[in-house]
N, C-alpha and C positions, 0 to 999 in steps of 0.2 A: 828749520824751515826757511829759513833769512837765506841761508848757504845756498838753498835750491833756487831759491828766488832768484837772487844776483845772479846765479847762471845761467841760468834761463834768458835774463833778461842781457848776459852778457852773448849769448846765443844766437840770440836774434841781431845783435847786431854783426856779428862774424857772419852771420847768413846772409846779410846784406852785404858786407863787403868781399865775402868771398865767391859770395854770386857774378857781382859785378866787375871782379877782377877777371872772374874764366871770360867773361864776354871778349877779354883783349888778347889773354894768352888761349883757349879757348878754340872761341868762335873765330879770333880774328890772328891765332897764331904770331902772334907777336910778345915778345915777351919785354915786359916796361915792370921798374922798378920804383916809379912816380907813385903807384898807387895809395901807398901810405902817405905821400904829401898832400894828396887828395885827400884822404881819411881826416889830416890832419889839419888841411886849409878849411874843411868844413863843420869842424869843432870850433876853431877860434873863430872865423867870422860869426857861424853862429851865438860865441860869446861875445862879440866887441858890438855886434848889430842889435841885439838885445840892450847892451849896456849903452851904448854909446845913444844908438836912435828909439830905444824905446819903444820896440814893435814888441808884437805877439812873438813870442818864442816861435811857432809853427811859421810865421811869417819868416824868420831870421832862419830856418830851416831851408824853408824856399830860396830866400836869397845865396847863401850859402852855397845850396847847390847849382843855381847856376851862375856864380863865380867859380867853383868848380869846374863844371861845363865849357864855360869859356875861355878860363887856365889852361885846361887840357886842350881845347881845341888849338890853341896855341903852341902848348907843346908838340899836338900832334902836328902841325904845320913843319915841324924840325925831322919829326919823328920820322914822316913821312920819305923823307931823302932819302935815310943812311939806312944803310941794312942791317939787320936783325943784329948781328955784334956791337954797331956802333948805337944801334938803339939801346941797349944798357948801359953804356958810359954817358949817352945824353940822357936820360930817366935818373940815373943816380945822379949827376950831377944838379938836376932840376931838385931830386929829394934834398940832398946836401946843402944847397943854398934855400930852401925853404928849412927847411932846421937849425940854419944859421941866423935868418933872418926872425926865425921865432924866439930864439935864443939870446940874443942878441941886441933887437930893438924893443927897449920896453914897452913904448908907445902901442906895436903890434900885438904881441906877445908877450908881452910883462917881462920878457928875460927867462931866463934859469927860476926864477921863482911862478911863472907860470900863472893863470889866471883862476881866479875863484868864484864864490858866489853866483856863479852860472845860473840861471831860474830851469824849474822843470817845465814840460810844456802843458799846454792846457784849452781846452775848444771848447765853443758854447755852452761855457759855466761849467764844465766840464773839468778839475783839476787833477793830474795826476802826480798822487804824492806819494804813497806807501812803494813797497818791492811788489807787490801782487798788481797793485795798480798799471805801473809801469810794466809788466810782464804782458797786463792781458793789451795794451795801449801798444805796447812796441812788437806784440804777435798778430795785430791786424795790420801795423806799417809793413813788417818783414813780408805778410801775406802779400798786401798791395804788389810790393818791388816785386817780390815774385813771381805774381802774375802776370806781370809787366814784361820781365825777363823771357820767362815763355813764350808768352807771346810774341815777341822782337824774336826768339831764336827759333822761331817756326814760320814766320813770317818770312815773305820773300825778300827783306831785308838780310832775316837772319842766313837763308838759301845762298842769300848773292857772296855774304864775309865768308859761309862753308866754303863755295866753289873758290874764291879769292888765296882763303887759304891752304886749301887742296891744290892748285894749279893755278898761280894767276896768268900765266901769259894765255893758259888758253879760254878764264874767263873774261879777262880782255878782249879775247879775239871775239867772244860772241856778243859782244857791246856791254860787257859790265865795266863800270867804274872804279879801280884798285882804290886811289889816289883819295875820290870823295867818300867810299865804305868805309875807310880809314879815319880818315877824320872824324866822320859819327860815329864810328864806334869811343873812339877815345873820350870824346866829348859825352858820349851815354853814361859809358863808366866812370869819368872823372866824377859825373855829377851823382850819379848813386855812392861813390866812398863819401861826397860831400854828405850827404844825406847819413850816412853810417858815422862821421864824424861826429856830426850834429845828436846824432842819438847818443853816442858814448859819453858827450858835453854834457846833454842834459840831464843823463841819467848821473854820472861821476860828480858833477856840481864843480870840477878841480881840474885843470887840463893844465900838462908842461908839458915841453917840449921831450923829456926821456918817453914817453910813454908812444911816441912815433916813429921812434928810430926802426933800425933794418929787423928788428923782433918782429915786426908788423910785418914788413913782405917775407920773412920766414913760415912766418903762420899762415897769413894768407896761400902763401905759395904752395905750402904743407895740406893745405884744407880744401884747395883745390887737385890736386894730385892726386891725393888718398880717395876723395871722393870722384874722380875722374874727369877730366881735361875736357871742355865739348859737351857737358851738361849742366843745364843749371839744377836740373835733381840733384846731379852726384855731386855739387857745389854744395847744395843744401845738408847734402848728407855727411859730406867729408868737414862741414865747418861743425855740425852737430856731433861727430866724433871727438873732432880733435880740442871740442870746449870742454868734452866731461870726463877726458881720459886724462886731465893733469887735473883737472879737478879733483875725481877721485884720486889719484896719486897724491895733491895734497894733504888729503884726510889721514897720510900716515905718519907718525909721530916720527920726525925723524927733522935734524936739524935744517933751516931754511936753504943754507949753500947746497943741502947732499938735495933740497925737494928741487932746487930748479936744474940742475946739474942731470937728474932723472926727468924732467918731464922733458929738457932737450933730447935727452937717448931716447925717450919714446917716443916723440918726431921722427927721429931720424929711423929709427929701426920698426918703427911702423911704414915710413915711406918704403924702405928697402922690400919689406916683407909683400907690400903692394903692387912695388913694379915686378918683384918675379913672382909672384904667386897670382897675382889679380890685375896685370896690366892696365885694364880698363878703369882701375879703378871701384869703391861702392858703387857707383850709378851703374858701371858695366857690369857688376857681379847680378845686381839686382832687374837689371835691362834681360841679360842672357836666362835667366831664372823665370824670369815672366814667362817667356819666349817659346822655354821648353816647358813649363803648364800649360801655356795654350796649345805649344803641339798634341798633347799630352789629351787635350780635354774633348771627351766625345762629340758627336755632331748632336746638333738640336732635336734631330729627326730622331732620337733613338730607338724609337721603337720599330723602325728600320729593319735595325740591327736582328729582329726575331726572325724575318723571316729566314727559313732555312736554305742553309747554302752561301749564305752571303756574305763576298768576299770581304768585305771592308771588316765587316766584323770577327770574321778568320783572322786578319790580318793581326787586328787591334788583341784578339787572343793569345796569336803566338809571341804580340812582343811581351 
């Protein structure tokens, strides 16, 4: 039961950052490798702002992410210039010296030895301590972000980063903004991985610097792909695959090198299997599957359909 629990709870927080990743590569077609520094600026400040200042863990949450927020809006100021190739040598190298700096300065980071004693969070007398606990507390956060997300991606915000990314010279021509959609977007997502950091802190109790290196935008990257690029459904869906499919591959007896050595091949030969079998991705498998049930589903009017002669109803007979 512990097993199901911890994943679950490790679930929801891949939900959260895999959601908030598609927003950039995604919605906003840009592809940034920063993500995981975000993940992971938002775990340690929420540990040092705890420790250091003494706030409410959900408080140090808060601040977290929009330090977060502000990081990226920063980065995105860089980002913004260079085109889509040289935005991944500036995103890894933003990762790189934020994992250098964690690694590195104790003061910040503790070093290679990494920080501990992290507090869980806790609201109006409200503490969350057990795996269950933490499960049903971080499926109402992941809910919130979610809803959030949807919202912003249907939103004429989210309309304006579609058309941006589709075509920007010609949503420029009709008065949208490239230059400032860019920037909130980055700044959106920076501050949801913070948020996703923060929950991994508080649930783990133990945060080092290995546990954010480039395995994080692997996965992430994996988890949005699989689930499909341009949705935050298929984000939700493709992080909820790819948490329980090495999980279950754990559960096989079989020495530790040979388990991770296979749960990479299942990444990978799970993505392969998606881009030529299901391009869209889960969300597009399950988007196109609705689509054709509704074609599919009679009119309201049915009893219509009795009177004799009627075509609609011939129709729906001969298919």
């Amino acid at each position: 039961m512990t097993f199901v629990l911890t994943e679950l709870v490790m679930m929801t927080i891949y939900i959260v950052l895999a959601a908030s990743f598609d927003l950039i590569i995604g919605r906003g077609g840009m592809f940034s490798i920063a993500h995981a520094a975000f993940f992971a600026i938002g775990a340690y400040a929420t540990a040092q702002i705890t420790d250091k200042l003494g706030v409410p863990v959900l408080v140090g949450w808060a601040l977290g992410a929009v330090l977060c927020g502000m990081l990226s809006l920063l980065l995105a100021l860089v980002a913004v210039r260079v085109s889509s190739d040289y935005l991944v040598i500036v995103s890894f190298g933003f990762l790189t010296i934020v994992l250098a700096v964690l690694s590195n300065v104790a003061s910040i980071g503790g070093g290679y030895v990494g920080l501990s004693g992290i507090p869980a969070p806790s609201a109006f007398g409200y503490f969350v301590g057990s795996d269950a606990q933490f499960v049903g507390f971080y499926l109402a956060v992941t809910a919130v972000v979610v809803a959030l997300l949807l919202y912003l991606a249907h939103s004429p915000f989210g309309r304006t980063l579609k058309a941006i990314r589709d075509n920007p010279l010609a949503a420029e021509a009709i008065g949208k903004r490239p230059t400032i959609a860019k920037l909130w977007v980055f700044s959106i997502a920076g501050a949801f991985a913070g948020i996703a950091g923060a929950m991994y802190a508080s649930y783990i109790s133990y945060i080092s610097p290995d546990a954010f290196g480039s395995q994080v935008n692997t996965l992430i990257f994996a988890m949005v792909f699989v689930g499909g690029a341009g949705s935050v459904l298929g984000s939700v869906l493709g992080a909820i695959a790819l948490t329980w499919i090495p999980a279950l591959i754990s559960l096989a007896s079989l020495p530790p090198d040979i388990l991770g050595n296979l749960e990479q091949a299942a990444y990978g030969l799970l993505l392969v299997i998606m881009v030529m079998a299901v391009p869209g991705g889960i969300g597009g498998a399950v988007a196109s599957l609705t689509a054709r049930l509704r074609h599919r589903r009679p009119p309201a009017d049915a009893g219509a359909w009795e009177k004799a002669g009627d075509p609609a109803r011939d129709e729906v007979a001969a298919s």
